[in-house]
Structure formats: structure tokens, C-alpha cells
C-alpha positions as CSV (number, residue, x, y, z in Angstrom):
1,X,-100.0,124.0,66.8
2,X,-102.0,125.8,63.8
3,X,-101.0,126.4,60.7
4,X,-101.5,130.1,61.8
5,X,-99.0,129.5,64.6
6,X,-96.5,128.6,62.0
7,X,-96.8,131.0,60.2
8,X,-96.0,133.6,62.8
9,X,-92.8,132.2,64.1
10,X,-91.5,131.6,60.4
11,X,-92.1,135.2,59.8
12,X,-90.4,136.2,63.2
13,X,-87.2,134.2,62.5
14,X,-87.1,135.6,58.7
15,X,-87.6,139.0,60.6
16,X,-85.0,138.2,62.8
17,X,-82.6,137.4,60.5
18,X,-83.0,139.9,58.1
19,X,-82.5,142.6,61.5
20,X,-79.5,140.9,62.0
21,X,-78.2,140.8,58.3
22,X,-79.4,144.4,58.3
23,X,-76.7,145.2,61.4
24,X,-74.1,143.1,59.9
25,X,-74.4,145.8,56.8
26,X,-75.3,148.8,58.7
27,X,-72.5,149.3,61.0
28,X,-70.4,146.3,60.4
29,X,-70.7,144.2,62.9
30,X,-69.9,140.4,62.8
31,X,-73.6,139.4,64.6
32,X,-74.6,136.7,62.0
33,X,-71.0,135.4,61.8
34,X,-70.9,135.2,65.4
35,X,-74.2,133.5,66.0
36,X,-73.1,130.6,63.5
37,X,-69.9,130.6,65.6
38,X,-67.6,131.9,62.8
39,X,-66.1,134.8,64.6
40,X,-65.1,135.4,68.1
41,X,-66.9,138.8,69.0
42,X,-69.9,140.3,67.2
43,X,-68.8,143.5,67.4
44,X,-65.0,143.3,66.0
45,X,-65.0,145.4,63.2
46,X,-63.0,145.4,59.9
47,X,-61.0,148.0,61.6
48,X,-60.4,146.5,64.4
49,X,-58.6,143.6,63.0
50,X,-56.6,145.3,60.8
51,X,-55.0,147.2,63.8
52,X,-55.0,144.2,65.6
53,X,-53.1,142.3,62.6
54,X,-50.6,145.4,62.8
55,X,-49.7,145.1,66.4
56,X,-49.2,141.4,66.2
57,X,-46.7,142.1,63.0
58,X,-45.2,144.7,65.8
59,X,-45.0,141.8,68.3
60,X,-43.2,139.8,65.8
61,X,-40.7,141.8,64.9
62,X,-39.7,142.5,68.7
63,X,-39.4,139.1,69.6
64,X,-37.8,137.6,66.0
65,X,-35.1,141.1,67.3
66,X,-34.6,139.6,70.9
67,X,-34.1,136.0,69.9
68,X,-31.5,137.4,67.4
69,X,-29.9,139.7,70.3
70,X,-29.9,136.4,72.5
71,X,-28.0,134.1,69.8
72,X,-25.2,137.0,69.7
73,X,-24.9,137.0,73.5
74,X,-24.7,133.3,73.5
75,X,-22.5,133.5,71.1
76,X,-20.4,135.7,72.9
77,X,-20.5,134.5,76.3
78,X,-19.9,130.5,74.6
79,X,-16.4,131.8,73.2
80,X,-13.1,130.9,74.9
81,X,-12.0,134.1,74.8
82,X,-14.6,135.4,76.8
83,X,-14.3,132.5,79.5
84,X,-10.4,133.5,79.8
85,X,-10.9,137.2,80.2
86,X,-13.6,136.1,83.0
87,X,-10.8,134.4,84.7
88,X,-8.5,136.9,84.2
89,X,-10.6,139.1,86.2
90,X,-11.4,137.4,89.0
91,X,-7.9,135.9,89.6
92,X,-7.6,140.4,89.5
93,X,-10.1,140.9,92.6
């Protein structure tokens, strides 16, 4: 290859580059990120994530509520008291 040769592709890949830094800043994509591997979708904005991140805190709180509900019903159902009135009623039918 010539020296000429050389020069061209280094000043296409700096081109490159700087379109895709350009991007990144424009409309806030990820594209850079994404190309070194450091994020999962070029296109996932800030925005995005943030709602993202709020459904996931939603998610959380559901299932920390439904293990708690299932303790209580364990709870319940575990207690003597409950196994006697179970008896009671089918020694009723």
C-alpha cells in the first residue's frame, strides 16, 4: 500500500468516528458505547432507562408485597388452630 493509501483510510475512520461521536451528542444515542460493547442497544436513550429503572422499582415492590402476603398465609394455614377448624369442617359435611 502507499503512503497515499494510508492516509485515506486514517481519515475515513477519524471521519467515522467523529459521525458517530456526533450522533452520540446529537440525539443521544449510545452508538460509540455500543460498538465498544459497553451498552446493550445503540439506541436506548437516557430516557429510556430511567423509565425502565422505574418499572423494575414497580416490579420490586409487587413481588417484595406477594412474598409478604405468602409468609402470612403460611403463617396462617401452619397454625393448629387452623388445622382443627379444617377438621371440624369436614367431620360437618
Amino acid at each position: 500500500m502507499t503512503t497515499t493509501m494510508f492516509i485515506l483510510l486514517f481519515v475515513g475512520l477519524l471521519a467515522m468516528t467523529l459521525l458517530g461521536y456526533w450522533l452520540d451528542h446529537r440525539h443521544g444515542w449510545n452508538l460509540m458505547a455500543w460498538l465498544g460493547g459497553e451498552a446493550s442497544s445503540p439506541f436506548q436513550t437516557q430516557e429510556r432507562k430511567t423509565l425502565q429503572s422505574g418499572e423494575d422499582k414497580e416490579k420490586d415492590e409487587k413481588i417484595q408485597q406477594l412474598q409478604e402476603r405468602i409468609q402470612i398465609l403460611e403463617r396462617i394455614v401452619t397454625e393448629p388452630a387452623y388445622e382443627l377448624n379444617q377438621e371440624l369442617n369436614k367431620l360437618k359435611r
